[in-house]
BARO-410481 format. One line per field, with one value per residue: residue number from 0; residue in three letters; z, y, x of N, C-alpha, C, O in turn. Coordinates in nm, 3 decimals. Each point is the difference from the previous one (the first is absolute). Example, Ala and Ser with C-alpha at 12.3 -4.5 7.8 and 13.67 -1.06 7.14 Angstrom:
<recs>
num 0 1;
residuo ala ser;
n_z 0.780 -0.138;
n_y -0.569 0.107;
n_x 1.319 -0.139;
ca_z 0.000 0.006;
ca_y 0.119 0.119;
ca_x -0.089 0.082;
c_z 0.000 0.073;
c_y 0.120 0.109;
c_x 0.090 -0.077;
o_z 0.066 0.017;
o_y -0.002 0.111;
o_x 0.104 0.051;
</recs>
This chain:
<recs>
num 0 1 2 3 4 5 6 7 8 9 10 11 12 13 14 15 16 17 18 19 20 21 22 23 24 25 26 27 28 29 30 31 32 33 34 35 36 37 38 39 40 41 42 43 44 45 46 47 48 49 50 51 52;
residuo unk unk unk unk unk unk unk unk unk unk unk unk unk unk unk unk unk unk unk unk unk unk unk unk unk unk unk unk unk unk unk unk unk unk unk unk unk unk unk unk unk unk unk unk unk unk unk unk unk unk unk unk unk;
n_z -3.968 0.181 0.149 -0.127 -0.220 0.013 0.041 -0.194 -0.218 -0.026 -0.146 -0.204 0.019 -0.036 -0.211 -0.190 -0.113 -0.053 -0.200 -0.012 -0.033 -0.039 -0.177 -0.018 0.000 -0.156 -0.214 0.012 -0.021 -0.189 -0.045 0.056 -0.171 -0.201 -0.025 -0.032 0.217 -0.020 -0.125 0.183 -0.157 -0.067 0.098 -0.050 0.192 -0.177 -0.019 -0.161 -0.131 0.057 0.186 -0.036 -0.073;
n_y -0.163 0.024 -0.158 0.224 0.010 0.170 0.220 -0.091 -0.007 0.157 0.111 -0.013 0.134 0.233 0.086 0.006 0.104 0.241 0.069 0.059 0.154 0.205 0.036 0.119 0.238 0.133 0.049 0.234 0.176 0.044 0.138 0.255 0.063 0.069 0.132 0.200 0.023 -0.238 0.118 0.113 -0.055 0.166 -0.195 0.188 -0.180 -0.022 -0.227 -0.004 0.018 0.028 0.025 0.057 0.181;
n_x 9.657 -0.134 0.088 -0.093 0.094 0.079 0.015 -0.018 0.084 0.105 -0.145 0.067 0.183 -0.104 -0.031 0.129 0.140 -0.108 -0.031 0.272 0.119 -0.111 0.064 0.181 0.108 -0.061 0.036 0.185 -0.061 -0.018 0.187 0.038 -0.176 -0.003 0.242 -0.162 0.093 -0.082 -0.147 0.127 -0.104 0.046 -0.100 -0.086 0.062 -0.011 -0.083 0.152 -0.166 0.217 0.021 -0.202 0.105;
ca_z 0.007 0.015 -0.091 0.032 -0.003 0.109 0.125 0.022 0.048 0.101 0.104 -0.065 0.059 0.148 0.056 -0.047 0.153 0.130 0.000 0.014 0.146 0.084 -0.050 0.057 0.092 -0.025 -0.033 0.092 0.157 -0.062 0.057 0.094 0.088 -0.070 0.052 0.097 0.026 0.004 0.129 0.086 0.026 0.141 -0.023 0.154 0.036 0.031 0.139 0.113 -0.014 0.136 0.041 -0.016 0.152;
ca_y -0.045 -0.125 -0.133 -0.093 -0.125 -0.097 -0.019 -0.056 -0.108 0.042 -0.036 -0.142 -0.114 -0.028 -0.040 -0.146 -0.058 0.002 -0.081 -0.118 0.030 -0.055 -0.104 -0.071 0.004 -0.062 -0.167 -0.105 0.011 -0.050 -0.115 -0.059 -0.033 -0.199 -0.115 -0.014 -0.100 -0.006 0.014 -0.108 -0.021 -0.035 0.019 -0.006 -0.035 0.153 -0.062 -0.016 0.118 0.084 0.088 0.095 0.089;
ca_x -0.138 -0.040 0.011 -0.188 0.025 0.139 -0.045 -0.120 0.074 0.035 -0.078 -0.075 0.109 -0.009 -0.172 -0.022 0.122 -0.060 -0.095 0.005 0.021 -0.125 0.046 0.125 -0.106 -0.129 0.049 0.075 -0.134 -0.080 0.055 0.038 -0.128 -0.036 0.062 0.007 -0.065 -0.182 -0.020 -0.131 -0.207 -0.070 -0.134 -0.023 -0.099 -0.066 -0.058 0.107 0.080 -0.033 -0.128 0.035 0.015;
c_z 0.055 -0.121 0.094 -0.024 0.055 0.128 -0.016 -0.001 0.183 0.104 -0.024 0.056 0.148 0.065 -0.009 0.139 0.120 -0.001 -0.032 0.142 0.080 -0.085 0.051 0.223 0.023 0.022 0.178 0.092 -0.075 0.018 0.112 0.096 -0.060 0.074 0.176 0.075 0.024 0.188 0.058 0.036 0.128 0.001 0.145 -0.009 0.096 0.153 0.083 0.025 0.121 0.015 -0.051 0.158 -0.056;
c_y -0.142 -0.068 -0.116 -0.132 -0.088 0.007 -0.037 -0.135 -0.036 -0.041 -0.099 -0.094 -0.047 -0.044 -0.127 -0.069 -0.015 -0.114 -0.192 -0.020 -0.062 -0.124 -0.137 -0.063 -0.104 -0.162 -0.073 0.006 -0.137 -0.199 -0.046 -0.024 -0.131 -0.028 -0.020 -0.152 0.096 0.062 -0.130 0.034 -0.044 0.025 0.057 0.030 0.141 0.000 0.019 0.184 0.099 0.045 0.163 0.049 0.128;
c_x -0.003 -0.016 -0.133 0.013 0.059 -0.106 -0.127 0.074 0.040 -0.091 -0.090 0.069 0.006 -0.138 0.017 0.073 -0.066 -0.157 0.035 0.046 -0.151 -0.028 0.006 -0.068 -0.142 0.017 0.052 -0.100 -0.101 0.069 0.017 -0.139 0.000 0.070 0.000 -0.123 -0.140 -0.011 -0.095 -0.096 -0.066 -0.133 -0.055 -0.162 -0.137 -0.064 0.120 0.062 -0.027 -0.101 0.019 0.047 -0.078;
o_z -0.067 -0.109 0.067 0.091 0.012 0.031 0.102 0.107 0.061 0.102 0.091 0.018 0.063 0.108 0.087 0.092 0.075 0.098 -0.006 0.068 0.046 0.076 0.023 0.050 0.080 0.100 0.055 0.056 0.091 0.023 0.035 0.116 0.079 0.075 0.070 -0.075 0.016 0.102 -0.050 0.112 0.065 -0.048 0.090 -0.068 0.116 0.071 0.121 0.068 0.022 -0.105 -0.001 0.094 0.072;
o_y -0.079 0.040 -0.104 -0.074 -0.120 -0.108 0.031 -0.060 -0.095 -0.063 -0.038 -0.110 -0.098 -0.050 -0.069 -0.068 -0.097 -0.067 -0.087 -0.091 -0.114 -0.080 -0.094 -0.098 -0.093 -0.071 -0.101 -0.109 -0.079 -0.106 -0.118 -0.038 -0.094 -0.084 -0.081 -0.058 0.121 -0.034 -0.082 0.051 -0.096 0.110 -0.080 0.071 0.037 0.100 0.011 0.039 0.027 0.008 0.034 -0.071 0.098;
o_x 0.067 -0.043 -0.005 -0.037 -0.021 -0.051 -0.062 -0.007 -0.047 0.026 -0.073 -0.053 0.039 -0.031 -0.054 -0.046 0.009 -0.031 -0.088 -0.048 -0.004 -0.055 -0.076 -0.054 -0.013 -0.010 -0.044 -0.008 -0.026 -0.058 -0.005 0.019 0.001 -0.051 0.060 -0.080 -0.014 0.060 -0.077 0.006 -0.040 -0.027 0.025 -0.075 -0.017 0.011 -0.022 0.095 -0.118 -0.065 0.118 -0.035 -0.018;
</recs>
């Protein structure tokens, strides 16, 4: 007979693993936008903008 207990363990272990995993994930993308540099702004002047064709 399956051992239900063990394999709900089993899989309590892995949900946990997999959800520190995106985790984990999460946090390094999250660092690496703060540590990235400021974009540059640019304001444009709407009078200068092409003609439509």
């Amino acid at each position: 007979m399956a051992d239900y207990h063990e394999m709900y363990l089993n899989m309590a272990r892995a949900n946990a693993k997999a959800v520190n995993i995106l985790i984990q994930a999460q946090q390094e993308c999250e660092e690496m936008y703060m540590s990235s540099p400021d974009p540059e702004i640019q304001v444009l002047d709407p009078k200068n903008r092409p003609a439509p064709q």
